[in-house]
N, C-alpha and C positions, 0 to 999 in steps of 0.2 A: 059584359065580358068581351074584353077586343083579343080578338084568334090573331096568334101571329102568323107572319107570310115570309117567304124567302127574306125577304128584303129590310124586314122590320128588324134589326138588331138590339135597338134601345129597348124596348122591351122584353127579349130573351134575357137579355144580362142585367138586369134590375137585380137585387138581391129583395126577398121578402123581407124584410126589417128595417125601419129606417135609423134605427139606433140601436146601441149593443144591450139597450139594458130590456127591449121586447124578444131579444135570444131567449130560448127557455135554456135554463142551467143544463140541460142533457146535451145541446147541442154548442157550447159555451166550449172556447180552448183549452182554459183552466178546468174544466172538468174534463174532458178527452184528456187529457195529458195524467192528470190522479187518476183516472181509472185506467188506464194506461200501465201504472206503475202496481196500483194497489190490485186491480184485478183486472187485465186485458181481454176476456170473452166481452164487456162491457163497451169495452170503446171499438172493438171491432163489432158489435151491435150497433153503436150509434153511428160508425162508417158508412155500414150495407144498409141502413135505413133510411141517410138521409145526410144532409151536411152539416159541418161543424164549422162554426163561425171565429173571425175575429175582428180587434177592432184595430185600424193602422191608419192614424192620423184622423183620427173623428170619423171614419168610413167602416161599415159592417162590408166585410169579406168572405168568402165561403174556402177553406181547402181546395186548393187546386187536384186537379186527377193525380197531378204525380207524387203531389205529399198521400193522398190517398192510399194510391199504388204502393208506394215505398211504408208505409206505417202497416197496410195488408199483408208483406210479404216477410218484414220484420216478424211479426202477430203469429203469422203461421209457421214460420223459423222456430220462433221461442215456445210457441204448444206444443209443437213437434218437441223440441228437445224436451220436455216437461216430461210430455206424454210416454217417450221413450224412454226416458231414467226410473218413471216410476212402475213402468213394465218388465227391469232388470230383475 
């Protein structure tokens, strides 16, 4: 196991997968985005878990912090409004 060090950045930024089809399906775009639509406690579970991958130009990518960010605060916008229409 090689410990990274200040200096070492090629190995911080590796993504674990070297192809999209070793993504497990929970962590896949296309599923973030359906559970997303069909039921969002799901995809803000696979957020705060861990990252959701895609594939752009033959390369496995992970969500960046600000799609993160921005999909988190959407997430919590729309529970909120749920939660508060069905408390009228």
């Amino acid at each position: 196991m090689k410990a990274i060090v200040a200096g070492d950045t090629e190995s911080a930024s590796k993504q674990p997968y070297s192809n999209y089809q070793e993504v497990p399906f929970y962590r896949k775009q296309s599923f973030f985005w359906l559970m997303w639509v069909v039921f969002s406690p799901v995809a803000i579970g696979v957020l705060i878990t861990g990252d959701v991958y895609y594939c752009k130009k033959g390369e496995v990518k992970a969500f960046g912090m600000a799609n993160r960010i921005v999909a988190g605060i959407i997430g919590i916008v729309w529970l909120v409004a749920i939660a508060s229409s069905a408390f009228k």
